[in-house]
VMD Tcl script that builds the backbone (N, CA, C; Angstrom):
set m [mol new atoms 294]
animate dup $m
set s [atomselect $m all]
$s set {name element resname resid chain x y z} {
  {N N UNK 1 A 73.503 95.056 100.195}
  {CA C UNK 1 A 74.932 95.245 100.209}
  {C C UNK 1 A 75.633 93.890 100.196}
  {N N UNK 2 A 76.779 93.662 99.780}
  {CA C UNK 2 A 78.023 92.599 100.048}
  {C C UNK 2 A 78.591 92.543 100.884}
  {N N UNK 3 A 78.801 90.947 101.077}
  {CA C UNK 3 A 79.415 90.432 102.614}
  {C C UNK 3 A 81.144 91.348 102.163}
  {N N UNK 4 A 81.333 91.722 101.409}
  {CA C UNK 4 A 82.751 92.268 101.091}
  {C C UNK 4 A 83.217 93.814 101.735}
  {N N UNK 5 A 84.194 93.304 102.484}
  {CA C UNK 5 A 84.941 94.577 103.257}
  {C C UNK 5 A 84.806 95.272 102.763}
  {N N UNK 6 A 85.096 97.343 103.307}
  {CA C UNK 6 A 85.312 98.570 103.013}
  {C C UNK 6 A 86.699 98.574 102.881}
  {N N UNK 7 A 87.505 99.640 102.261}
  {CA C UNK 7 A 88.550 100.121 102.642}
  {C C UNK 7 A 88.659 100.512 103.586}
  {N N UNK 8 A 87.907 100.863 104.364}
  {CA C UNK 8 A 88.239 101.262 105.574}
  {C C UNK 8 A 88.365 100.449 106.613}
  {N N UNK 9 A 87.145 99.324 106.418}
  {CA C UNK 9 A 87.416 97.933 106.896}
  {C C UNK 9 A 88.864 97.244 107.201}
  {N N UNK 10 A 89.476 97.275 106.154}
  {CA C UNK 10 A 90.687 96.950 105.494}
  {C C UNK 10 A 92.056 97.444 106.235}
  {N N UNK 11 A 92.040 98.953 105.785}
  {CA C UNK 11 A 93.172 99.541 106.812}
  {C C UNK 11 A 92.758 99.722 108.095}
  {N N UNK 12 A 91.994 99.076 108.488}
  {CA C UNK 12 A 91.701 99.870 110.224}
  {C C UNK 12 A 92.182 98.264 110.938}
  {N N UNK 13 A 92.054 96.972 110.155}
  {CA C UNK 13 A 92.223 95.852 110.436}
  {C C UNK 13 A 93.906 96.083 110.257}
  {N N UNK 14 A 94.573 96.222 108.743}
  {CA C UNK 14 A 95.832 96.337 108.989}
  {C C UNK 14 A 96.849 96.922 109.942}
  {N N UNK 15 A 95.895 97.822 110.320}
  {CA C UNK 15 A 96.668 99.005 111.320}
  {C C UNK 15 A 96.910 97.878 112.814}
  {N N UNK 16 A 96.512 97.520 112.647}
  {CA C UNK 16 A 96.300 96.548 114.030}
  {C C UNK 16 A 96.994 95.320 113.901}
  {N N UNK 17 A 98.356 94.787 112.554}
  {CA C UNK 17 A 98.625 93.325 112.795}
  {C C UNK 17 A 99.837 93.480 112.768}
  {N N UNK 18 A 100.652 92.586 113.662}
  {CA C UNK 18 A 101.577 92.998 114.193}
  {C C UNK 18 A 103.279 93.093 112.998}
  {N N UNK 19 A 103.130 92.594 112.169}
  {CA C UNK 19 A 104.300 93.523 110.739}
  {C C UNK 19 A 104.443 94.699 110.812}
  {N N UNK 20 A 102.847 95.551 111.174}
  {CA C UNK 20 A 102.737 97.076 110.668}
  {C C UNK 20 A 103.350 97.930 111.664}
  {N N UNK 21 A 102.743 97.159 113.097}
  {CA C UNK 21 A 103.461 98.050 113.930}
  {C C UNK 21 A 104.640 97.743 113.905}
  {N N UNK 22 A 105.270 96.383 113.662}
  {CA C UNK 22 A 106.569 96.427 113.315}
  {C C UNK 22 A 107.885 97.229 112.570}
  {N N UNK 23 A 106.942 97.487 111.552}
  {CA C UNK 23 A 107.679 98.241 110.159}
  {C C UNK 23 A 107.382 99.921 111.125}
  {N N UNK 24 A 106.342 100.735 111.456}
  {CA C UNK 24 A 106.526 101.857 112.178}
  {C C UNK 24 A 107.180 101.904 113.035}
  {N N UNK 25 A 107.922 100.993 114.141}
  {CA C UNK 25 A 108.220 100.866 114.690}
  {C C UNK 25 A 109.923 101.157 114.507}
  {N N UNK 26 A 110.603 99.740 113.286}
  {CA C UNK 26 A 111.875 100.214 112.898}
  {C C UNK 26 A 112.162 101.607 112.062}
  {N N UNK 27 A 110.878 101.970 111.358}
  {CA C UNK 27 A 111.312 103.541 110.740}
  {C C UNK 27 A 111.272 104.675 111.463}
  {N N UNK 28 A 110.968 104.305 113.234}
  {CA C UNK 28 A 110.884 105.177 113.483}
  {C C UNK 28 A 111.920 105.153 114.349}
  {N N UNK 29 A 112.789 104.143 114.342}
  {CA C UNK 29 A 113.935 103.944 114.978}
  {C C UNK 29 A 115.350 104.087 114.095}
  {N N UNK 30 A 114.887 104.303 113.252}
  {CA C UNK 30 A 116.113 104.625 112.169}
  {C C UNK 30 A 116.160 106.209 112.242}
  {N N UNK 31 A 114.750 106.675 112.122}
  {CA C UNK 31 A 114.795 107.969 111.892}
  {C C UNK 31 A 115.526 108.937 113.128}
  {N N UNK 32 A 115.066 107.489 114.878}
  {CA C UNK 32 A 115.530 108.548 116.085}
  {C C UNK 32 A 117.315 108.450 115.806}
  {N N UNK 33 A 117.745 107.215 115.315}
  {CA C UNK 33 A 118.870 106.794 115.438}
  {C C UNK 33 A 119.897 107.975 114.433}
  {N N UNK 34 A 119.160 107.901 113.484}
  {CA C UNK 34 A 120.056 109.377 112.167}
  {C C UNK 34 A 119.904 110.528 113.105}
  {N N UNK 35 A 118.647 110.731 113.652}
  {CA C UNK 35 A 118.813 112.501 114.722}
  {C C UNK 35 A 120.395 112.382 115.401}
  {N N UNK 36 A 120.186 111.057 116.033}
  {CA C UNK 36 A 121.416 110.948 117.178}
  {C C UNK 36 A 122.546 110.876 116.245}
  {N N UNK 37 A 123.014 110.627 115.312}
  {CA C UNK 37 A 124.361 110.492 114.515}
  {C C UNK 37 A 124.191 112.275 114.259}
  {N N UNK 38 A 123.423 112.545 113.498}
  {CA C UNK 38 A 123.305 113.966 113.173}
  {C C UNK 38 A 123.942 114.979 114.229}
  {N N UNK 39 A 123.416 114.764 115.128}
  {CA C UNK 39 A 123.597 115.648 116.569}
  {C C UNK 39 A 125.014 115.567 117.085}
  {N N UNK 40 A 126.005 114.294 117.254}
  {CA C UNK 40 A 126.544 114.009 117.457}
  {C C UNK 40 A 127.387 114.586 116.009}
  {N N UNK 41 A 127.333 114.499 115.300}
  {CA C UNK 41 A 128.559 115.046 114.010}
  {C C UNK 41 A 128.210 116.500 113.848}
  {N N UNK 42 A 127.286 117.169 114.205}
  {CA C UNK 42 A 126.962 119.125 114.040}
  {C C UNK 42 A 128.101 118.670 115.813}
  {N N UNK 43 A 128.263 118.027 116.457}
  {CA C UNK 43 A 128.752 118.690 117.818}
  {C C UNK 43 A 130.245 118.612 117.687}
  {N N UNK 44 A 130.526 117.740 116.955}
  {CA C UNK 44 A 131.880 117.559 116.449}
  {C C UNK 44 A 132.331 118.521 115.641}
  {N N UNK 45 A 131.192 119.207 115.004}
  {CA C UNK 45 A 131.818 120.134 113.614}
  {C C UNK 45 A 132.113 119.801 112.466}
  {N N UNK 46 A 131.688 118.425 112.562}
  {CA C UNK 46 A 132.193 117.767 111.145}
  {C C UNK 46 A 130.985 118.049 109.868}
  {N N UNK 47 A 131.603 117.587 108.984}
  {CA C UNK 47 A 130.365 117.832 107.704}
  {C C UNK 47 A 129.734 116.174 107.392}
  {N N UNK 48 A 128.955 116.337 106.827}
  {CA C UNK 48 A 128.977 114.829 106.462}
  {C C UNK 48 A 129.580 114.100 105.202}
  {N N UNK 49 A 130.552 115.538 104.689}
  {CA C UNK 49 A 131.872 114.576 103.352}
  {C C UNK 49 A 132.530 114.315 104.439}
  {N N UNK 50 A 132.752 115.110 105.578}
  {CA C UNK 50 A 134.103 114.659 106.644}
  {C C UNK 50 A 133.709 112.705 107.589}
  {N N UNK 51 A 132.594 113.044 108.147}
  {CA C UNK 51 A 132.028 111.534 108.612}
  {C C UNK 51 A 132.190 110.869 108.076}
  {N N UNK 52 A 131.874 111.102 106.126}
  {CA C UNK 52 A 131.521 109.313 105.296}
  {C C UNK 52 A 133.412 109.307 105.144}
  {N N UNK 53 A 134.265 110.091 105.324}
  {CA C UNK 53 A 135.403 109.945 104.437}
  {C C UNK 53 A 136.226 109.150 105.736}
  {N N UNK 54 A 135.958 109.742 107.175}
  {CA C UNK 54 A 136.241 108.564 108.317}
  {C C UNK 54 A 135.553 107.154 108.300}
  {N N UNK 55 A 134.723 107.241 107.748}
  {CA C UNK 55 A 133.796 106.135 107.446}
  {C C UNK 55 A 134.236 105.284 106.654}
  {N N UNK 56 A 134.708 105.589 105.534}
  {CA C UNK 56 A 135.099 104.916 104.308}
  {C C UNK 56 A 133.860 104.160 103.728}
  {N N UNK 57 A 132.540 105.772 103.590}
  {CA C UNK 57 A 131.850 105.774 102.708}
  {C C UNK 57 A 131.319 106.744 101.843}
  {N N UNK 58 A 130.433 107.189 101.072}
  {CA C UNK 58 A 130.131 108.433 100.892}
  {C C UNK 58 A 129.113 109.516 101.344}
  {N N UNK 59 A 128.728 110.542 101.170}
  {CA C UNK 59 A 128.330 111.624 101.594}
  {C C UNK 59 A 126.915 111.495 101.714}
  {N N UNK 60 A 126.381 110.782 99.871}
  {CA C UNK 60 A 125.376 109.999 100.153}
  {C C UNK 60 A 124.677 108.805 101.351}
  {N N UNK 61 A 125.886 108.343 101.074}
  {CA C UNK 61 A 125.306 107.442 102.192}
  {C C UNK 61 A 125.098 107.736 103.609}
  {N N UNK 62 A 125.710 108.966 104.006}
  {CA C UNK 62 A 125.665 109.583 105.667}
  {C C UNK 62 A 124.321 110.215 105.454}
  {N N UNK 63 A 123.915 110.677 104.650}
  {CA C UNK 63 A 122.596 111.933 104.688}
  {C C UNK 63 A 121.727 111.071 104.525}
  {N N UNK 64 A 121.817 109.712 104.315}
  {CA C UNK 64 A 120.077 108.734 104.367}
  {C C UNK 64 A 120.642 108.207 105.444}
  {N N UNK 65 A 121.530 107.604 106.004}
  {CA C UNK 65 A 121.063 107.347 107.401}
  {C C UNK 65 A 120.679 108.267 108.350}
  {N N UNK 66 A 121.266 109.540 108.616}
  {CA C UNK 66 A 121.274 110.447 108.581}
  {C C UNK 66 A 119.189 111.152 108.799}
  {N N UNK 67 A 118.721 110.779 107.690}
  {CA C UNK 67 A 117.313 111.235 106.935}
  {C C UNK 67 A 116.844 110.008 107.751}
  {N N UNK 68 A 117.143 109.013 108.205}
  {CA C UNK 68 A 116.392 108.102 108.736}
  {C C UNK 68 A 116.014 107.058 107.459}
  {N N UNK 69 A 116.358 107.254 106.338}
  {CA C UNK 69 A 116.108 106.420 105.239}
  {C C UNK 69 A 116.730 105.343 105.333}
  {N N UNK 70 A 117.689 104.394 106.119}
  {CA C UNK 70 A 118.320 103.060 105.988}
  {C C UNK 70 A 118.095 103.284 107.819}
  {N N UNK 71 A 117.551 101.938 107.431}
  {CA C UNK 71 A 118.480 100.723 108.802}
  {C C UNK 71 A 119.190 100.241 108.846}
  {N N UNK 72 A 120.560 100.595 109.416}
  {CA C UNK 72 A 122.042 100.771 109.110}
  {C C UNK 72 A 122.106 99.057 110.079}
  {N N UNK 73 A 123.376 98.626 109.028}
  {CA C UNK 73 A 123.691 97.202 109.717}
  {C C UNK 73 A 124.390 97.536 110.968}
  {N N UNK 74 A 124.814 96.454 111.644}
  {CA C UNK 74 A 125.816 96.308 112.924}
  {C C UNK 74 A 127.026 96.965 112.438}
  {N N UNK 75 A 127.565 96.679 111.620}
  {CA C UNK 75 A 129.118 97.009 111.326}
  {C C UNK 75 A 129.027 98.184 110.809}
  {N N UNK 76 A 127.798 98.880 109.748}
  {CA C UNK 76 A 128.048 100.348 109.921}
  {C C UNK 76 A 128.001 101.489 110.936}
  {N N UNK 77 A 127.232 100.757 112.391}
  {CA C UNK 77 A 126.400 101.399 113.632}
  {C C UNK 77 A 128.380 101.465 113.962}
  {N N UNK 78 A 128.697 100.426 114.093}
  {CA C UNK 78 A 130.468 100.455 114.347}
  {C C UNK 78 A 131.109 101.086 113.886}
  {N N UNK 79 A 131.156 101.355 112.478}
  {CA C UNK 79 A 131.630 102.395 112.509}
  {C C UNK 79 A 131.509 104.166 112.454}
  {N N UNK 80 A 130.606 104.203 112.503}
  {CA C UNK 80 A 129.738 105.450 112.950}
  {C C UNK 80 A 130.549 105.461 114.161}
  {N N UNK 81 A 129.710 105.125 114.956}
  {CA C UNK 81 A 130.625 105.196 116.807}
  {C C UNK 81 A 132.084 105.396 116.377}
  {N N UNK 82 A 132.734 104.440 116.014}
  {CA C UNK 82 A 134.469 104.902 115.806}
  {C C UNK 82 A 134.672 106.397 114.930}
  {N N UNK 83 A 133.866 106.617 114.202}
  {CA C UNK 83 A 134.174 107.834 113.925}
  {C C UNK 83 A 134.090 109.209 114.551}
  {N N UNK 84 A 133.145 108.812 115.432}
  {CA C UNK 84 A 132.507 110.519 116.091}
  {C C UNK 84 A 133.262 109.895 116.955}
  {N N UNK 85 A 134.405 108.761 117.499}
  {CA C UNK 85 A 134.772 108.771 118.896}
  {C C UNK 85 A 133.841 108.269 120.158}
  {N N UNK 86 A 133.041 107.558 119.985}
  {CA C UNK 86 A 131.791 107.187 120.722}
  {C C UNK 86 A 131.884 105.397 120.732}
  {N N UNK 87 A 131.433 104.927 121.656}
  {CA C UNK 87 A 131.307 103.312 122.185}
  {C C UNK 87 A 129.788 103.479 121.734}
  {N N UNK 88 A 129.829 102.043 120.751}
  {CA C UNK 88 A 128.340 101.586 120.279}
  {C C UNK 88 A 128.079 100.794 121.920}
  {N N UNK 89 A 126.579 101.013 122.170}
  {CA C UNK 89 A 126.231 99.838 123.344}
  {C C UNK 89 A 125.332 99.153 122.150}
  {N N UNK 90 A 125.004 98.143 122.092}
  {CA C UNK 90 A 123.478 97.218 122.072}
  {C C UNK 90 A 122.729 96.700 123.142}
  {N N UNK 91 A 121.796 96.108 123.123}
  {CA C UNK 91 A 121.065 96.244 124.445}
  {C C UNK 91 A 119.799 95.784 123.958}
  {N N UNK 92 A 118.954 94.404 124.820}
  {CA C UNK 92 A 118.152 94.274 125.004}
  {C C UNK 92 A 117.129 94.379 125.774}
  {N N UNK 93 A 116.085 95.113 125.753}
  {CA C UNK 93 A 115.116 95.071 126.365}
  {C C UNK 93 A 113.788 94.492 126.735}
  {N N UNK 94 A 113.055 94.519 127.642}
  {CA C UNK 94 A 111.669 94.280 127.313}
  {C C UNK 94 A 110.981 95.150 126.485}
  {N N UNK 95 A 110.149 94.433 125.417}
  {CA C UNK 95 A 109.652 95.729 124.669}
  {C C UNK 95 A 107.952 95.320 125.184}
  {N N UNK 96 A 107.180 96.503 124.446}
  {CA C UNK 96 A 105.621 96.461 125.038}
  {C C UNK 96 A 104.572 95.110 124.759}
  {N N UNK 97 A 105.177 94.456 123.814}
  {CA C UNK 97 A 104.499 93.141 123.478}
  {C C UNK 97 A 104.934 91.882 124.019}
  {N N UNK 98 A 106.096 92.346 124.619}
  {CA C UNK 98 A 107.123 90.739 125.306}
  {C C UNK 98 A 106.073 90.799 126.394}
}
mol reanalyze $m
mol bondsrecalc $m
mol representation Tube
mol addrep $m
């Protein structure tokens, strides 16, 4: 046989360096973050033409943050909050690798 890695070799090493858990990490924080906008605009009653049009964006663009598909900048997280009526916090923590 060859001194040359498996695929399996391969992803079982990737799974383990710290980008990857990085990148799972923010998609899975986009995705909790769209639940919470979601939840928050079904409690309001609003639609999401009504959100993007307080927003002064479109419909599209509420249903991928929304879907967890974007990691929404600072100034859109702002205005999200101003629209449903809600105070953005930010906040640092210790996370599991600090």
């Amino acid at each position: 046989m060859s001194d040359r890695a498996t695929w399996e070799e391969i992803r079982s090493d990737r799974a383990r360096t710290g980008s990857r858990r990085r990148g799972y990490q923010e998609a899975e924080n986009a995705f909790d973050l769209g639940a919470r906008v979601r939840a928050e605009r079904e409690r309001l009653g609003l639609t999401q033409q009504e959100l993007a049009r307080r927003m002064g964006t479109s419909q599209p663009s509420v249903a991928r943050l929304e879907a967890g598909g974007v990691t929404p900048t600072l100034d859109t997280l702002y205005r999200v909050a101003d629209s449903l009526g809600l105070e953005l916090v930010v906040d640092f923590r210790k996370g599991a690798t600090a």
